[in-house]
C-alpha positions as CSV (number, residue, x, y, z in Angstrom):
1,X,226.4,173.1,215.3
2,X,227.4,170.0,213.5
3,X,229.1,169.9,209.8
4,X,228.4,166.5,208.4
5,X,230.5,164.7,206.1
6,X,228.9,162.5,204.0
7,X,226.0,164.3,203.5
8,X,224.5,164.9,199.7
9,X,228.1,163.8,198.2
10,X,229.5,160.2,196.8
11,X,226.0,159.2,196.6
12,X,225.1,159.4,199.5
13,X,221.5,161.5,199.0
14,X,219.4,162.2,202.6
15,X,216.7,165.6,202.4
16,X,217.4,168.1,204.9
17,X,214.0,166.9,206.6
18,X,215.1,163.6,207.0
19,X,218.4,164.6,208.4
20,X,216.2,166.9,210.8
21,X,214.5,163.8,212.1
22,X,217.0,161.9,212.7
23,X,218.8,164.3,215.5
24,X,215.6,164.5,216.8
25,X,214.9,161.3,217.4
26,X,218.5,161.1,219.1
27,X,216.7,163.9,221.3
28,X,218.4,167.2,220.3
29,X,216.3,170.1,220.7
30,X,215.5,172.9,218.1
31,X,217.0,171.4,215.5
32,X,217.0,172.7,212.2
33,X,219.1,172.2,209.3
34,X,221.0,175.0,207.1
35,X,221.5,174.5,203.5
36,X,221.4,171.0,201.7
37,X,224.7,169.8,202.7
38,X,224.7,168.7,206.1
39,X,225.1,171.3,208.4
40,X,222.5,171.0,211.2
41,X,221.9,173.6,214.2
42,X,220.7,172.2,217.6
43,X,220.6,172.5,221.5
44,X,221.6,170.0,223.8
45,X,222.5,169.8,227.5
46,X,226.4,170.2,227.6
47,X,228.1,167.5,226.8
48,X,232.1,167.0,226.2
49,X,232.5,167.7,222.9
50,X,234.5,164.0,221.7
51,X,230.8,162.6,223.5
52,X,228.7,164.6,221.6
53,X,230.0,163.9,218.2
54,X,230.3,159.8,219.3
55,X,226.6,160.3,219.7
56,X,225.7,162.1,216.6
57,X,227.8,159.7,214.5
58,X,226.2,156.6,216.3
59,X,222.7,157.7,215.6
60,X,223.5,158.5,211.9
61,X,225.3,155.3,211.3
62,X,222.5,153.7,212.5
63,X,219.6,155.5,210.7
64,X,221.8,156.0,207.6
65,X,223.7,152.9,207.3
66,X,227.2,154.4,206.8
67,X,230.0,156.4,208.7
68,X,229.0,160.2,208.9
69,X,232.1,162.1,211.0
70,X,230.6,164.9,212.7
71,X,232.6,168.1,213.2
72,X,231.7,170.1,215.9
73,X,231.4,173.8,216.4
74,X,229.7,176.4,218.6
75,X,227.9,179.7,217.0
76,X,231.1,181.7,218.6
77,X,233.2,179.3,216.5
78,X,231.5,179.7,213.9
79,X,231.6,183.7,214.2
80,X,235.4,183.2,214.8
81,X,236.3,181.2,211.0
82,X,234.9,184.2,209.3
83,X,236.6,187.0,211.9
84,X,240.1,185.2,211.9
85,X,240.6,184.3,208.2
86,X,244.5,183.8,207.9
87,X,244.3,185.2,204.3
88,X,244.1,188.9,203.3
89,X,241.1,191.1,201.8
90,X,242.9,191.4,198.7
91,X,244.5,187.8,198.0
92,X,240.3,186.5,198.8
93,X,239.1,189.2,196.2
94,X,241.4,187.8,193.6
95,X,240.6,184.8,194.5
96,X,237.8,181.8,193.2
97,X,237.3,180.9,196.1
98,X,238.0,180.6,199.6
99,X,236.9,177.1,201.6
100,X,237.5,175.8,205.1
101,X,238.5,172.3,206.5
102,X,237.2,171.4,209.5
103,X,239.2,169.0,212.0
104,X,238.8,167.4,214.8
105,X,241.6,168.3,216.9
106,X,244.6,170.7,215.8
107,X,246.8,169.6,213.0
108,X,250.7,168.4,214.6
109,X,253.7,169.8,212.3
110,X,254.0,167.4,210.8
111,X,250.6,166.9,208.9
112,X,251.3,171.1,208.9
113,X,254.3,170.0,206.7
114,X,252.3,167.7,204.6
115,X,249.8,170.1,203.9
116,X,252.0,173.0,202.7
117,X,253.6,169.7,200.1
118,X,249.5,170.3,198.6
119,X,250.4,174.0,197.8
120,X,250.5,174.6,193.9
121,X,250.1,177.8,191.9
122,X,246.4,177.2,191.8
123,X,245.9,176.4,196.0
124,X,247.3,178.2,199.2
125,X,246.9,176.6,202.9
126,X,246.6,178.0,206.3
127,X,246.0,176.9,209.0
128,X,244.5,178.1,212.4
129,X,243.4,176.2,215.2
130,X,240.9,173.7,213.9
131,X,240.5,174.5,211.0
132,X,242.6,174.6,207.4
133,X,241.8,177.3,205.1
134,X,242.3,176.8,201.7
135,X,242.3,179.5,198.9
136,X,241.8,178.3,195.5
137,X,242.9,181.1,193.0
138,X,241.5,179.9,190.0
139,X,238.0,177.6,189.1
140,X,238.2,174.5,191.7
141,X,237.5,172.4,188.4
142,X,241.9,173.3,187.6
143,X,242.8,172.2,191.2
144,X,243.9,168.7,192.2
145,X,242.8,169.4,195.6
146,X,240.1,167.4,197.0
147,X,239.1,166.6,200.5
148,X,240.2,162.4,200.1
149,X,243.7,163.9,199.0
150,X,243.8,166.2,202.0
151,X,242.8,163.2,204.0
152,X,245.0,160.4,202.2
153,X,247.8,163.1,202.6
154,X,247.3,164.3,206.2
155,X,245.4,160.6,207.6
156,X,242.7,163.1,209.4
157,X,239.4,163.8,208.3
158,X,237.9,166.8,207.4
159,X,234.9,168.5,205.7
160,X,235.0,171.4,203.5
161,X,232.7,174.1,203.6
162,X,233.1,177.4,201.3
163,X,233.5,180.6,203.4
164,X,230.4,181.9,202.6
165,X,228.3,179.3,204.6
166,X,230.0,180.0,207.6
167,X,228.9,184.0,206.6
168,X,225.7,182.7,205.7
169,X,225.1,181.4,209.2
170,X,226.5,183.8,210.8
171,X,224.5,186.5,209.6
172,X,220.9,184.6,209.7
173,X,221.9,183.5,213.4
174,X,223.2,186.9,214.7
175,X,226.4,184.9,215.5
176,X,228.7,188.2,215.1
């Protein structure tokens, strides 16, 4: 699966359909797109990872005209940010709501360090593996966080997703 950044945000508008075509026309099989925010499901032949998102970024940049960083993850993955949230049942219930940042490649302790510097009585971080969790305890409208903080902060992009997409898919795909 690929988590777009860019996608339906900063004004930046492309419909799921077209977003479809375009990874089709880069040759990925059963594509199909899940919700309007740029996550896209596919098959392809394997392909290292750092290739595969090379690819997918080329081919937007050139259908789309701008930078889309692609953030990869299989359906296992997927299955595993629900399983292995870092926060507990109850701190999640209290919460607004509960987002996840995905990377690249791990964060080092230092960006760790940075991170944790975000931390206010509104937002809490973890992080595990790949990806950063943040719980926002009140309306994200009182928080400061954004993701261009997180990545002026940290100097590594992300995109955000709530919780509850990554549940979505994993219960429409039989991920679990």
């Amino acid at each position: 699966m690929a988590f777009l950044r860019a996608i339906n945000v900063g004004g930046h508008r492309v419909s799921m359909e077209e977003l479809r075509r375009h990874f089709v026309s880069m040759s990925f099989k059963e594509v199909e797109t899940f919700i309007a925010s740029g996550n896209v499901l596919f098959s392809v032949p394997r392909l290292a990872r750092p290739v595969l998102a090379r690819r997918i970024e080329a081919g937007l940049k050139a259908a789309l005209g701008y930078e889309v960083h692609t953030f990869l993850r299989t359906g296992a993955e997927v299955a595993s940010i629900c399983r292995d949230t870092p926060f507990s049942p109850a701190e999640i219930q209290q919460a607004a709501a509960l987002n996840v940042g995905l990377l690249v490649d791990p964060l080092a302790a230092p960006a760790r360090k940075r991170l944790q510097s975000l931390a206010t009585d509104i937002d809490a971080f973890q992080v595990n593996g790949r990806e950063v969790y943040w719980l926002c305890r009140r309306k994200q409208s009182g928080s400061t966080f954004s993701n261009a903080l997180f990545e002026r902060t940290l100097g590594v992009r992300a995109t955000f997703r709530t919780i509850k997409t990554f549940v979505r898919l994993v219960d429409r795909y039989d991920l679990g």
